[in-house]
N, C-alpha and C positions, 0 to 999 in steps of 0.2 A: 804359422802366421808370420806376415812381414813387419819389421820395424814401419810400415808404412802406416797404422791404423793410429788414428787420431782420437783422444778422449776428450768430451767438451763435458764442463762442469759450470752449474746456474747456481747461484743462492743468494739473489740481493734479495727476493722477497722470501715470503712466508710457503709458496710454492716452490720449492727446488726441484732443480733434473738434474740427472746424469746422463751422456750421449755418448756412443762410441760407432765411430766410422771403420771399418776394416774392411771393406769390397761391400759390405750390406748395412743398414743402420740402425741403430739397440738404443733404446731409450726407454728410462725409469726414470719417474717422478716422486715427490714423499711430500709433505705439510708439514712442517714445521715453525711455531710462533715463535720461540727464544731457545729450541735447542740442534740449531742444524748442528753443531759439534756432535751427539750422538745421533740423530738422524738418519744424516747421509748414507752412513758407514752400510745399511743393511743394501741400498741402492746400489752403492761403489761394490759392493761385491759381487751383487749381483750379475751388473754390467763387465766386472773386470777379471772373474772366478776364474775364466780359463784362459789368462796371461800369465806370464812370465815375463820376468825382467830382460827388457830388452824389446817387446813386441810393441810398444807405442811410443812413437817418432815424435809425437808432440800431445802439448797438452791446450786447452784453450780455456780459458776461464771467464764469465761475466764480475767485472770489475763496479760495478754500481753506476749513478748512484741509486741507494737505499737504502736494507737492513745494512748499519756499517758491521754487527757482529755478524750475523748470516754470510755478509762477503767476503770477510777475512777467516772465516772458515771455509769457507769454496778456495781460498785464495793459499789458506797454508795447509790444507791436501793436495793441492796442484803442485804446491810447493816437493812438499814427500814425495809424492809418485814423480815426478821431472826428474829429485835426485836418484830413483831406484830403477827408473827407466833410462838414466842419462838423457834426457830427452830437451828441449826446448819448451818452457812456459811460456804461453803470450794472453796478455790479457787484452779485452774489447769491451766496452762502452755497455753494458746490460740494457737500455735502451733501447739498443739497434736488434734485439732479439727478441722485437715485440711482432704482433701482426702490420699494424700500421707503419712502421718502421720498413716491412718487406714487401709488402704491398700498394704502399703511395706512393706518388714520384715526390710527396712534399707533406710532413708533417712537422707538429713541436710539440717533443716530449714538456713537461712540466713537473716540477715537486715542490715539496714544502722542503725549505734548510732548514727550517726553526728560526727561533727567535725574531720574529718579521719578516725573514728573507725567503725568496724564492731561488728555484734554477729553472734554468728553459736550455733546449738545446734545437736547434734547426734543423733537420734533418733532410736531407736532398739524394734521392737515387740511390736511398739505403743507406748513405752514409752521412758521418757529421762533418761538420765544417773543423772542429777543433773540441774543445771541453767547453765543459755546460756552462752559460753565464749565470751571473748573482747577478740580483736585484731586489728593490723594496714591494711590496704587495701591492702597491698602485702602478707601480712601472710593468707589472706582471698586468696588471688589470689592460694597459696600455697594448701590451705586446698580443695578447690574444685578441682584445677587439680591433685589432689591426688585423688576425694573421687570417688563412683559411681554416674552415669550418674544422681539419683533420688535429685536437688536439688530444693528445693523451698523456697520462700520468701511471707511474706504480706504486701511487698511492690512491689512499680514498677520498676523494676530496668534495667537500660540502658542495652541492650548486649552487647556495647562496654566495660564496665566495666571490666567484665569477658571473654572477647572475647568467650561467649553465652550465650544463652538465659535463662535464670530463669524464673523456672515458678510462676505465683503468684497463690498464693489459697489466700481461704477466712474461718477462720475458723466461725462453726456454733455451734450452741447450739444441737441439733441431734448430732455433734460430739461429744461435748462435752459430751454429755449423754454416746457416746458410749468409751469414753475414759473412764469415772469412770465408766462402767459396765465389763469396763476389768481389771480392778485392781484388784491385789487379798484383803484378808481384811488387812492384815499387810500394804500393801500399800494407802490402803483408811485411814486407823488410821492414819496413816503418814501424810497423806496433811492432812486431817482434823484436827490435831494439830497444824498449822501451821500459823500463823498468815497472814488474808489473805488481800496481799495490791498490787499494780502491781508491775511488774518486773523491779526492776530499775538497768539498763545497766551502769551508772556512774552517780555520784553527778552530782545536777545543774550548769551550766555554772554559775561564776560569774566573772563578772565584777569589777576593782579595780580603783576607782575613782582616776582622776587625781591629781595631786599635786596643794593645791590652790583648789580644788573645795568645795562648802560649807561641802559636807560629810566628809572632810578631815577637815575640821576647829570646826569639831564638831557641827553644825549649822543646 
């Protein structure tokens, strides 16, 4: 087998894949709610049993956003196998490896951030403009009743929200694959320079200890 075969690995949602291109195409999927860290591993071997180090030239990974633990577990096995393969990691947009994403000439992914906020990303000819914007939940209200009918989310989301329905996808590693076979080369240099870590929508919540509590007396 050539250094040539490419491994794509998916885990922002609760539906994981694993993909491997080598001249033909191998893909396994698993469910996992909160434990893709042991999940995966039965898939990844599946898909990778009959490699050796040194047979996959690159790796590709869905980078969110979503589950943030699901993708930093997709994210730090791509990590291991890139150093045991010497190979290149490059992360892309989980998004773009939806159906809607590969087959519209124009849709807009959506999610919930929490705490009030939403993300939306534009999507054109398969790909994005840039990373996802933030916004408040009426600015979100805003941007859909403006956009075309094509919106989806990788969450579940109420139709009372939006007064309709959104559809959920799921993105897969097959997408994934077919999203970086649509790039041209200016645009593969491009993420593939890019340091590859999930999408984060806004810093971590933190908490400010009360007055009087031992973290405030220094303790």
């Amino acid at each position: 087998m050539s250094s040539t075969a490419t491994l794509l690995i998916e885990t922002s949602t609760p539906q994981g894949s694993i993909g491997l291109f080598d001249g033909q195409w191998h893909e396994e999927s698993f469910f996992s709610e909160r434990c893709h860290n042991c999940d995966i591993f039965d898939p990844l071997e599946q898909i990778t049993a009959a490699l050796v180090p040194g047979d996959i030239g690159a790796i590709i990974v869905g980078t969110g956003p979503g589950s943030y633990s699901g993708t930093r577990v997709g994210i730090a096995v791509a990590q291991g196998l890139a150093i045991a393969h010497n190979c290149p990691m490059i992360g892309l947009p989980s998004f773009l490896a939806t159906v809607p994403a590969r087959e519209r000439s124009r849709c807009l992914a959506i999610g919930d951030a929490r705490r009030g906020d939403w993300w939306w990303a534009e999507i054109t000819a398969g790909k994005s403009s840039g990373d996802p914007v933030m916004g408040g939940l009426e600015e979100m209200r805003a941007m859909i009743a403006h956009s075309e009918p094509c919106v989806f989310s990788l969450d579940e989301i109420d139709p009372a929200t939006f007064a309709r329905t959104i559809a959920r996808e799921t993105p897969s590693a097959g997408r994934l694959w077919q999203c970086w076979r649509a790039l041209d080369e200016e645009e593969k240099s491009f993420h593939a320079s890019r340091p590859v870590q999930p999408v984060y929508l806004k810093p971590p919540h933190v908490t400010k200890a009360k007055a009087g509590h031992p973290l405030q007396r220094g303790r």
